[in-house]
C-alpha positions as CSV (number, residue, x, y, z in Angstrom):
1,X,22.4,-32.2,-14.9
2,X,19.5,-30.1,-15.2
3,X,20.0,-27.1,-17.7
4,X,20.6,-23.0,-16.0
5,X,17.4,-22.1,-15.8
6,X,16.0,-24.7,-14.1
7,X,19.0,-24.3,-11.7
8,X,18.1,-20.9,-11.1
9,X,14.3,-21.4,-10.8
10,X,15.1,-24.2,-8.1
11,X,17.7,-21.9,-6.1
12,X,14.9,-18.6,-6.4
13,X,12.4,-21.1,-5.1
14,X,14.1,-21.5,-2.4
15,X,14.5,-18.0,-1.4
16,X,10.6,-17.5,-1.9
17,X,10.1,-20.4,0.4
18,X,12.9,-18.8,3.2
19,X,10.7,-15.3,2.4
20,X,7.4,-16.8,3.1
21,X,9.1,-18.0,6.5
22,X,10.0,-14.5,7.1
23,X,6.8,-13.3,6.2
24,X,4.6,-15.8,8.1
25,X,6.9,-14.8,11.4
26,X,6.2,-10.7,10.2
27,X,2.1,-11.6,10.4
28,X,2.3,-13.6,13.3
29,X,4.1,-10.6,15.1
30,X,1.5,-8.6,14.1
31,X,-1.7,-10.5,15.0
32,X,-1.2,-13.4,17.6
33,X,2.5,-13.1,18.8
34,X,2.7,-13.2,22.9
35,X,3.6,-9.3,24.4
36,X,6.9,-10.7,25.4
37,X,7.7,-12.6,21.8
38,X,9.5,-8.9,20.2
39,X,13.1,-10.3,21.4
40,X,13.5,-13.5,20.0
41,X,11.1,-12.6,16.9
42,X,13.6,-10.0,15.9
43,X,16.0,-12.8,16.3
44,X,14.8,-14.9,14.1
45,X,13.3,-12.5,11.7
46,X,17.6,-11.6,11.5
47,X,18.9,-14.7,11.2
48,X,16.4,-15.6,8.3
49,X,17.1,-12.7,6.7
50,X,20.9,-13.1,6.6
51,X,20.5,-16.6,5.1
52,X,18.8,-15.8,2.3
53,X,20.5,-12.7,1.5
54,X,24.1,-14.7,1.3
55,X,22.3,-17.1,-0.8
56,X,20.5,-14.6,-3.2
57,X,24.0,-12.6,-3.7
58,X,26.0,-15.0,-3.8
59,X,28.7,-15.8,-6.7
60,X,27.1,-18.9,-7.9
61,X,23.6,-17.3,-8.3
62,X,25.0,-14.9,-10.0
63,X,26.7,-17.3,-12.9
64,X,23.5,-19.1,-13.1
65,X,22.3,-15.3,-14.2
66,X,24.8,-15.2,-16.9
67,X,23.8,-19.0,-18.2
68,X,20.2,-18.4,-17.9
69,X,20.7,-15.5,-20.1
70,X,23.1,-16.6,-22.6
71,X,20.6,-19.9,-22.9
72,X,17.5,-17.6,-23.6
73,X,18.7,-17.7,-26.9
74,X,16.5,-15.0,-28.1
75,X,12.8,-15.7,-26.1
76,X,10.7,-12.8,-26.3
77,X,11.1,-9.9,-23.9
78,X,8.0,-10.7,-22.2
79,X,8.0,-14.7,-21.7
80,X,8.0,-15.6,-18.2
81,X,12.0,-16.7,-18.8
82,X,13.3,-13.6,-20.0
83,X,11.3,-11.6,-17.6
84,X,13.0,-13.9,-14.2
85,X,15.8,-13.3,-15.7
86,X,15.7,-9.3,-16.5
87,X,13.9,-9.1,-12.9
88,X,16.6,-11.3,-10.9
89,X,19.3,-10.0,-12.4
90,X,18.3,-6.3,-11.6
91,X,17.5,-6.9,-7.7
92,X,20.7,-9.0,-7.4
93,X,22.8,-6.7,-8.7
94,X,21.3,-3.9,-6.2
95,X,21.4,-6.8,-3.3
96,X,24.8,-7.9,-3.8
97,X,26.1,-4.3,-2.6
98,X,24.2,-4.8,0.7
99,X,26.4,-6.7,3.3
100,X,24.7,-9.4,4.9
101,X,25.3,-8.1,8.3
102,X,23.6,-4.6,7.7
103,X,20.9,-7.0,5.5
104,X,20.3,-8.7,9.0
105,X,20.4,-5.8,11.0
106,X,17.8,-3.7,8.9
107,X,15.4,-6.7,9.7
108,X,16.0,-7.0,13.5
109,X,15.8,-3.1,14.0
110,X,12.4,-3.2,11.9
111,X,11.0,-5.7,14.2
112,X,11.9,-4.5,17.7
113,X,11.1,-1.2,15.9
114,X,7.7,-2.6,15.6
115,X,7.0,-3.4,19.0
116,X,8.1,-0.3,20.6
117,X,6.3,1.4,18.5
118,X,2.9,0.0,19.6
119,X,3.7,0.8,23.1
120,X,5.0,4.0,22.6
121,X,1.6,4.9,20.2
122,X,-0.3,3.5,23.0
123,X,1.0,5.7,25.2
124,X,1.3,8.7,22.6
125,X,4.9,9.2,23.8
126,X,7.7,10.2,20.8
127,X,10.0,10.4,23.5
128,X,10.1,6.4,24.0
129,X,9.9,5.9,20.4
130,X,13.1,8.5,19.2
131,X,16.2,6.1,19.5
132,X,14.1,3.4,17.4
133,X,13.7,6.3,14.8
134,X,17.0,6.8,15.2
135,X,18.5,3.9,14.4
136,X,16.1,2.8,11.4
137,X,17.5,6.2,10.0
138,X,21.2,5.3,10.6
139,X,20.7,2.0,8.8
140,X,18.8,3.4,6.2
141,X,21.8,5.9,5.6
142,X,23.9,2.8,5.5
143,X,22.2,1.4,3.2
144,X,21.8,4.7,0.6
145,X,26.1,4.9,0.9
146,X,26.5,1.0,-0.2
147,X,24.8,2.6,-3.5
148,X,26.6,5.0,-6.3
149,X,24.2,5.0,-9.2
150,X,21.1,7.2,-8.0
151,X,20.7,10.7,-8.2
152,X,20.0,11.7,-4.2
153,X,19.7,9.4,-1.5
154,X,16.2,9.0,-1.4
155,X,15.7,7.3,-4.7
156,X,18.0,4.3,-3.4
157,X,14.9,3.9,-0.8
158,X,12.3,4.7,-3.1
159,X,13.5,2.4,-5.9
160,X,12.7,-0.5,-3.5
161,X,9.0,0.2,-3.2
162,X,8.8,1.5,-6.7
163,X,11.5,0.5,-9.2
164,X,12.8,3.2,-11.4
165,X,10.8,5.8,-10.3
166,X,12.9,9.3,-9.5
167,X,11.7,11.8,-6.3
168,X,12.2,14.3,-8.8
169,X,9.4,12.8,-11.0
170,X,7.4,11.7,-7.3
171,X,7.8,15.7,-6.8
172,X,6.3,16.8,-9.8
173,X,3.7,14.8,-9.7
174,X,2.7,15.8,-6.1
175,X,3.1,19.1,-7.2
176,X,0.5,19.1,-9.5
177,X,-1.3,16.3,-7.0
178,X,-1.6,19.0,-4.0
179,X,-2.4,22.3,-6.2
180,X,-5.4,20.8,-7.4
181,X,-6.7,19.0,-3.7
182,X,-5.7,22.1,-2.2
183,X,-8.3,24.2,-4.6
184,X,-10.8,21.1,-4.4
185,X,-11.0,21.2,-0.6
186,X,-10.7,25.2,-0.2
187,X,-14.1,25.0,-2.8
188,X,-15.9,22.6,-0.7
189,X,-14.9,23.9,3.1
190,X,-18.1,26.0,3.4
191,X,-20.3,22.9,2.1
192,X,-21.4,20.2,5.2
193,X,-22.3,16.6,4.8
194,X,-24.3,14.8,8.0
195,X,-22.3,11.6,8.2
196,X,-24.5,10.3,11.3
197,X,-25.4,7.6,10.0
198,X,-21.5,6.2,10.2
199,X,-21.5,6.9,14.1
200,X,-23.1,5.1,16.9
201,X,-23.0,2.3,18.7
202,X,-22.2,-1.1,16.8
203,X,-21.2,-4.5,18.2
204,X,-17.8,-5.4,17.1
205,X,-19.6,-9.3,16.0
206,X,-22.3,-7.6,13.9
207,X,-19.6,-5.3,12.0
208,X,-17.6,-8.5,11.3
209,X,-20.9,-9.5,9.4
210,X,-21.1,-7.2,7.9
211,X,-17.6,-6.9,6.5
212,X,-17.5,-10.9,5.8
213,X,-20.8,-10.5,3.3
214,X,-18.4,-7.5,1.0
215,X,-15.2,-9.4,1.3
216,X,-17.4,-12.7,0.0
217,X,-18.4,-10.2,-2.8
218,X,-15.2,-9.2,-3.2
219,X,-13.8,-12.8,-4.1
220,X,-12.6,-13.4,-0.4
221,X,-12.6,-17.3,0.1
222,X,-11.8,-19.1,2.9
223,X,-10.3,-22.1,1.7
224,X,-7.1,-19.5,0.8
225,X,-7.5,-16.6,2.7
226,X,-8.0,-15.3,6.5
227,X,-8.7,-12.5,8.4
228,X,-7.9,-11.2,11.8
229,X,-7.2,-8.5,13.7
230,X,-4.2,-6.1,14.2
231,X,-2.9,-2.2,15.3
232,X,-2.3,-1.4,11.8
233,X,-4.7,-2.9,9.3
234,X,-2.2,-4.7,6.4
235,X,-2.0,-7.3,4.2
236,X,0.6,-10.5,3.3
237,X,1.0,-13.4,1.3
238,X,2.7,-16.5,1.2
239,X,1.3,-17.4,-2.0
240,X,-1.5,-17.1,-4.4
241,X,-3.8,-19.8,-2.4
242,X,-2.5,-18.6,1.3
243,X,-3.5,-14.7,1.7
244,X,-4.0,-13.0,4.9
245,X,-5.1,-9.6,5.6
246,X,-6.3,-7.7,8.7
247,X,-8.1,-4.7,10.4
248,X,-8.9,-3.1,13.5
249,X,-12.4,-2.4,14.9
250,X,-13.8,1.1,16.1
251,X,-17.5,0.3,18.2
252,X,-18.6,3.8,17.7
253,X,-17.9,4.0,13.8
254,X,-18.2,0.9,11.5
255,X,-17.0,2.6,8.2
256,X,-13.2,2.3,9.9
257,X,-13.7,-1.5,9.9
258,X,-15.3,-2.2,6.7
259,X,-13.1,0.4,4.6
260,X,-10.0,-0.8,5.9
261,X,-11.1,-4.0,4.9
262,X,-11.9,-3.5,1.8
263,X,-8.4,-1.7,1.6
264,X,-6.3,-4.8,2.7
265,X,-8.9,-7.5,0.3
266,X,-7.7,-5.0,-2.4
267,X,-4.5,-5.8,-1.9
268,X,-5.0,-9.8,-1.4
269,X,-6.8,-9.6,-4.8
270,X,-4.1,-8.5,-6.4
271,X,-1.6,-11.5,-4.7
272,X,-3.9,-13.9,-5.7
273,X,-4.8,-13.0,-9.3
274,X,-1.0,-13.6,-10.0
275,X,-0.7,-16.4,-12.6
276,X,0.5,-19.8,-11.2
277,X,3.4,-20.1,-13.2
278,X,4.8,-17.5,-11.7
279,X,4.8,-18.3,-8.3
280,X,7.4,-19.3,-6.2
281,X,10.1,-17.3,-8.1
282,X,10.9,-13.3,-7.7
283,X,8.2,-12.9,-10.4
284,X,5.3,-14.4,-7.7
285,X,4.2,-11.0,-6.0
286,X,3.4,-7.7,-7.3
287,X,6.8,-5.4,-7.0
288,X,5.5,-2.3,-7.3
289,X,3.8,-0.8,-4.5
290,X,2.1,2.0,-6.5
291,X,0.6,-0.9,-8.5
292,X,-0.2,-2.6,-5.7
293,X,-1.2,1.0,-3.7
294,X,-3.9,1.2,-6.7
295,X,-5.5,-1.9,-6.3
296,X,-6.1,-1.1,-2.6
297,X,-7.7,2.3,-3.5
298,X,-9.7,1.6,-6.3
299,X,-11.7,-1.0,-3.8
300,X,-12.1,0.8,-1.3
301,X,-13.0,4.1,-2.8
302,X,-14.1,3.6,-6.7
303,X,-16.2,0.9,-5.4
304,X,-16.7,0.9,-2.1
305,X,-17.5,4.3,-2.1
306,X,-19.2,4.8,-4.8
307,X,-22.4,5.5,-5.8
308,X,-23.8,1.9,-7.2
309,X,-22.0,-0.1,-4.3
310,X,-24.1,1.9,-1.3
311,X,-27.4,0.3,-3.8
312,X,-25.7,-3.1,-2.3
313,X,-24.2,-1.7,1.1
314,X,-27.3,0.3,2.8
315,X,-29.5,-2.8,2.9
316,X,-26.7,-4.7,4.0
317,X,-26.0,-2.4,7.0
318,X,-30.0,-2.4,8.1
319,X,-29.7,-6.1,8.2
320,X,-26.5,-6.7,10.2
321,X,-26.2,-3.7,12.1
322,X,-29.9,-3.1,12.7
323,X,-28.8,1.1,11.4
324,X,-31.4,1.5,8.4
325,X,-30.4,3.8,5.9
326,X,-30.8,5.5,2.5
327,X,-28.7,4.5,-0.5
328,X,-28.3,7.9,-1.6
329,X,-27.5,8.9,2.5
330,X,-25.0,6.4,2.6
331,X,-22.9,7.6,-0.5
332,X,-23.1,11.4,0.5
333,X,-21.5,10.5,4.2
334,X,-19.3,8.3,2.8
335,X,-17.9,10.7,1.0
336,X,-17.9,13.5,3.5
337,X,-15.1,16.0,3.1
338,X,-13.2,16.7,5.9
339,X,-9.4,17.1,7.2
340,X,-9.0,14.4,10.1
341,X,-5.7,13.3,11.6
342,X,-5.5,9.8,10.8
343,X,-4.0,9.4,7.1
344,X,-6.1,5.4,6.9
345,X,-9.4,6.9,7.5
346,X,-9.0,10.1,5.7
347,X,-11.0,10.9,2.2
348,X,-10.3,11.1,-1.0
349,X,-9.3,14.4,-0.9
350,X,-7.8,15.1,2.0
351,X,-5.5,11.9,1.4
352,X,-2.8,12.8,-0.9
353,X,-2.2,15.7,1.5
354,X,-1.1,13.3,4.4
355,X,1.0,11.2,1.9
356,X,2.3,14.5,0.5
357,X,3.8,15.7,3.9
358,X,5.2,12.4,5.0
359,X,6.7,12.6,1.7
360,X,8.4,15.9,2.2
361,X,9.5,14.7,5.8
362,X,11.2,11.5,4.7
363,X,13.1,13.1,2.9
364,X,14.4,15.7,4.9
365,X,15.0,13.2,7.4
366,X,17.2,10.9,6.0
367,X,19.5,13.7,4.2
368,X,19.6,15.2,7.6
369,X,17.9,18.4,7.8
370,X,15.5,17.4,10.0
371,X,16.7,16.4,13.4
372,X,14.5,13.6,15.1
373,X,14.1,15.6,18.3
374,X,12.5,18.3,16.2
375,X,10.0,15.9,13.7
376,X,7.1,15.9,16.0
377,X,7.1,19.7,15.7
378,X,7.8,19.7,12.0
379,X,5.1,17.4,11.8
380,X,2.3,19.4,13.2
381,X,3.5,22.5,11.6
382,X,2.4,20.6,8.5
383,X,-0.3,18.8,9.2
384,X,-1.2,22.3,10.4
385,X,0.1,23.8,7.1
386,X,-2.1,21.5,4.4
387,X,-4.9,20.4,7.1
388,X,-5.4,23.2,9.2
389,X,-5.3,21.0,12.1
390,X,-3.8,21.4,15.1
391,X,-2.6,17.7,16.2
392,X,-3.7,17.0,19.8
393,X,-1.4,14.4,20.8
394,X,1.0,11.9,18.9
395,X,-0.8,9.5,18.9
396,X,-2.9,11.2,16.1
397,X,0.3,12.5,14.9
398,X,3.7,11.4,14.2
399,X,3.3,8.3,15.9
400,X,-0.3,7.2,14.0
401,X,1.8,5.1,11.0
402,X,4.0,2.1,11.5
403,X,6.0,2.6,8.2
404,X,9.2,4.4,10.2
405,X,9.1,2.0,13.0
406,X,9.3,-1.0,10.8
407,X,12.2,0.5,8.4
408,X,9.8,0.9,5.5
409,X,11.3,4.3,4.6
410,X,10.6,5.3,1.1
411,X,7.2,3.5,1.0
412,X,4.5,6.6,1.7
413,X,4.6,8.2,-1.8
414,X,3.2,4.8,-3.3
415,X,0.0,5.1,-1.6
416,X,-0.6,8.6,-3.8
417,X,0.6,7.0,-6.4
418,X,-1.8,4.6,-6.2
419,X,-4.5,6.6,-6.4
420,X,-3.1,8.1,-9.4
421,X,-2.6,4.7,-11.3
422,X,-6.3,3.6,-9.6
423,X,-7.6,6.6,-11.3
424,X,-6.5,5.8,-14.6
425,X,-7.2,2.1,-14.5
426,X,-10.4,3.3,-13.0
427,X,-10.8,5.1,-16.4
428,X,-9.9,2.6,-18.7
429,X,-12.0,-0.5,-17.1
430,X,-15.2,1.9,-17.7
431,X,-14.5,2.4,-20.7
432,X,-13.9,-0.9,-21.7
433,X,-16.9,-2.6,-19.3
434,X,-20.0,0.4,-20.2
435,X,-22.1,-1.2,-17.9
436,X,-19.4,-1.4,-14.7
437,X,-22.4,0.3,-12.5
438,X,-25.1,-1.1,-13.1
439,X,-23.1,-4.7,-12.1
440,X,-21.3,-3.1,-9.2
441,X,-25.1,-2.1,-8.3
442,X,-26.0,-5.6,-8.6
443,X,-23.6,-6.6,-6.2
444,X,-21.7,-8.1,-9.2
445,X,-18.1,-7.7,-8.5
446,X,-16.4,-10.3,-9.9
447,X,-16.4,-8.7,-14.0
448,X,-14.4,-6.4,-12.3
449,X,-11.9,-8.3,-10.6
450,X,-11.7,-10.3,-13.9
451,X,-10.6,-7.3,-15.7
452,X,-8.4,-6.5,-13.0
453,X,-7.0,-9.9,-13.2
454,X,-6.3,-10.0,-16.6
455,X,-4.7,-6.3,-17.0
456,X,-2.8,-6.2,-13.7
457,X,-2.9,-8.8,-11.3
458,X,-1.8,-11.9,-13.8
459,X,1.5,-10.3,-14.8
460,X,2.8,-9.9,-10.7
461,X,6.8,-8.7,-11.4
462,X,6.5,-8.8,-14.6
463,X,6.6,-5.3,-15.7
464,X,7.4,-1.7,-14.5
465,X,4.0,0.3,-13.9
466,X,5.8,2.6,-16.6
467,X,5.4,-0.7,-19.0
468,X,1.7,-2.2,-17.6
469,X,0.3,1.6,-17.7
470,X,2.0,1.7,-21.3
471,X,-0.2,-1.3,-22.1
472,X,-3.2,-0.8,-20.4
473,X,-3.7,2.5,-20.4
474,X,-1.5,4.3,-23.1
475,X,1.1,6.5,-21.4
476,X,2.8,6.7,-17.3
477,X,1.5,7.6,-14.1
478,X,-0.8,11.0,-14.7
479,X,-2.9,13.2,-12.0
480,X,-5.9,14.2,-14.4
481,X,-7.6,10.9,-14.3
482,X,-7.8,10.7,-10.5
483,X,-8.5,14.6,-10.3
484,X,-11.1,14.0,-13.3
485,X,-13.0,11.4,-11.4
486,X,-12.9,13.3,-8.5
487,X,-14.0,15.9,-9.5
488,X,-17.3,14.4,-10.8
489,X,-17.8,12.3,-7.6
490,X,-17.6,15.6,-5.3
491,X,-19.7,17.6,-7.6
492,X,-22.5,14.9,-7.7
493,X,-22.3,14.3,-3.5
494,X,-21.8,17.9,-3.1
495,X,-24.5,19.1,-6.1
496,X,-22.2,21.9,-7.2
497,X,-19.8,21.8,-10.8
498,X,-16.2,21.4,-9.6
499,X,-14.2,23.7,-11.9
500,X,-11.6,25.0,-9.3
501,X,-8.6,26.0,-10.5
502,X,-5.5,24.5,-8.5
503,X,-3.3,26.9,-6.5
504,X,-0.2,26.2,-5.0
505,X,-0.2,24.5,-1.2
């Protein structure tokens, strides 16, 4: 008989495999599933989910736990072993609380969610889309009571996107996050930028050129990855060598294409630059979604917005979109500061303001001060509030996300985290590569993704962010960086020196 921890490895590869099933039928739902598919998908996205959860919690994996421990026999903190071990043990003993049944039901009522959803953002009609809402939010308040050990009831939701992480410390953080955008975009709301050049009229075939030749810069192969299309651009893998990733197309305005692509690439990077030992156990995919939020942002903005990419990008667009211009154009409109409705296209800036009042309405949601019927109003009091929009339909409202339709409650406040961590990474892989631009100028991406690879991507569920920013870095999750770099880029597209001082929102 084969010793523990090769018992355990063989049972946790077989969850991975019954979660790549699941996730293959999630993508499929997504990009190439037949209108009238939503009914028997949820089905068997249900049943799959109830199997593996009554396998993963079982009693059996959980003495395999103990043995696997207890035949460490003293392997360093950080060897692959000890780290399945400490990682397994941690999400089994949150997952065992769970009963299959509401296990099962939270993944049926995230994917009918999904598909009523679409229609109802199609049609820009809440109404249609409230009892979905209303029943992710019942489960997900089922879920928070199967838990006694966390502070308020939107750190049991939290803690599955990002592990460990407190709202109290999210708040602080976004706090200090939304003082300082607040002052940044106050100081630059008398300034204009002519973005033009992004609008106009560009076949959806030449724009798919056009973001093939970055994602081939990028490190996107076709022998292990693909692309298609979908309503809300995301990413998934089933493994290092089987990535897939996905965008939606705009006719009038390329930059929604190719950013949103370079978002979701970010993202596969990080999936496949996960070491091969690692795969096919709980250890094979990056946990945290901050981690993973960074990797996303620093692509699409550090790089693909910055200054020594457009050296690569403005020729490229003349070429395949037949729209010639400038370098220096390119990077100013790019960059363009501007509240707009839609959190995926939003910049820099404005960003963290979107996440920040999703954020706040999550929360009051699910402790129930904030009454379904009413969100849509609450929602565009805020927007509103930090934007000073005023939302036109729901569409570009409450109903512009998929997150709440698909149960993913708890999720938004990674994607400002991400910036946060990008920013500091950011930092650090300048300082340790002094000539980052002029490659990136080049069109030399891949010293970049080889740092990447070796600080983040290589360790996937290895370690916290608290413990990977702690080694990379030097200390947690910090604004200044990401304000810092800001800061800088604005001044330079804007020509002014960016000293505001932050004020509350």
């Amino acid at each position: 008989m084969s010793d523990p921890l090769e018992q355990l490895r063989r049972r946790l590869a077989a969850l991975s495999d019954l979660r790549c099933a699941a996730e293959l039928l999630g993508w499929d739902q997504q990009t190439m599933m037949p209108p009238r598919g939503g009914p028997a998908r949820a089905e068997s996205l249900a049943t799959l989910e109830r199997i593996a959860h009554d396998m993963f919690v079982s009693a059996e994996t959980g003495h395999l736990l103990e043995a696997a421990a207890a035949e460490l026999d003293g392997a360093a903190p950080d060897s692959d072993d000890a780290c399945l071990v400490r990682v397994t043990r941690r999400r089994w003993e949150k997952a065992r609380r769970v009963p299959s049944e509401l296990a099962a039901e939270l993944a049926r009522s995230a994917s009918v969610g999904q598909e009523a959803w679409v229609e109802a953002r199609r049609r820009s009609d809440f109404d249609a889309f409230a009892p979905y809402l209303e029943h992710n939010l019942e489960l997900a308040r089922r879920y928070v009571d199967c838990f006694d050990r966390f502070d308020c009831a939107y750190d049991a939701l939290l803690d599955d996107y990002e592990p460990g992480i407190k709202t109290t410390t999210v708040s602080a953080l976004f706090a200090e996050l939304g003082s300082e955008l607040a002052a940044l975009i106050t100081t630059l709301a008398q300034r204009s930028i002519d973005d033009s050049c992004l609008h106009g009229s560009f076949p959806i075939e030449r724009q798919r050129e056009l973001v093939e030749g970055v994602l081939a810069r990028m490190g996107f192969d076709r022998a292990g990855w693909r692309m298609d299309d979908a309503v809300h651009p995301f990413a998934a893998a089933l493994g290092s060598q089987d990535v897939r990733i996905t965008t939606r197309w705009d006719q009038s305005y390329f930059a929604s294409a190719l950013y949103g692509a370079m978002h979701e690439c970010g993202h596969g990077l990080y999936e496949a630059g996960i070491a091969d030992s690692l795969q096919r156990t709980p250890l094979g995919h990056g946990e945290s979604l901050g981690l993973h939020e960074s990797q996303s942002r620093l692509w699409e903005n550090m790089v693909g917005r910055g200054r020594p990419f457009c050296d690569v990008l403005a020729p490229s667009i003349a070429q395949t979109l037949g729209s010639s211009v400038a370098p220096e154009t390119l990077y100013r409109a790019v960059n363009r500061v501007e509240p707009s409705f839609i959190r995926v296209e939003a910049d820099e800036a404005t960003y963290g303001l979107h996440v920040v009042l999703r954020f706040e309405l999550e929360q009051e949601l699910i402790e129930g001060r904030l009454a379904v019927s009413d969100l849509p109003e609450a929602w565009n009091e805020r927007v509103q509030r930090y934007l000073g929009l005023e939302v036109r339909d729901d569409a570009d409202g409450v109903l512009q996300d998929v997150h709440w339709a698909s149960g993913a409650i708890g999720y938004f406040p990674t994607y400002a985290l991400g910036n946060l961590i990008a920013g500091q990474l950011w930092e650090r892989a300048l300082a340790d590569m002094p000539d980052l631009d002029a490659q990136i100028a080049a069109g030399e991406l891949s010293p970049l993704r080889d740092w990447l690879r070796e600080h983040v991507h290589r360790h996937g569920a290895k370690l916290e962010t608290g413990e990977l920013l702690q080694r990379v870095v030097g200390g947690p999750i910090a604004v200044a960086p990401f304000i810092s770099y800001l800061k800088r880029k604005l001044g330079d597209v804007y020509g002014l020196e960016l000293t505001a001082q932050p004020r509350p929102l």
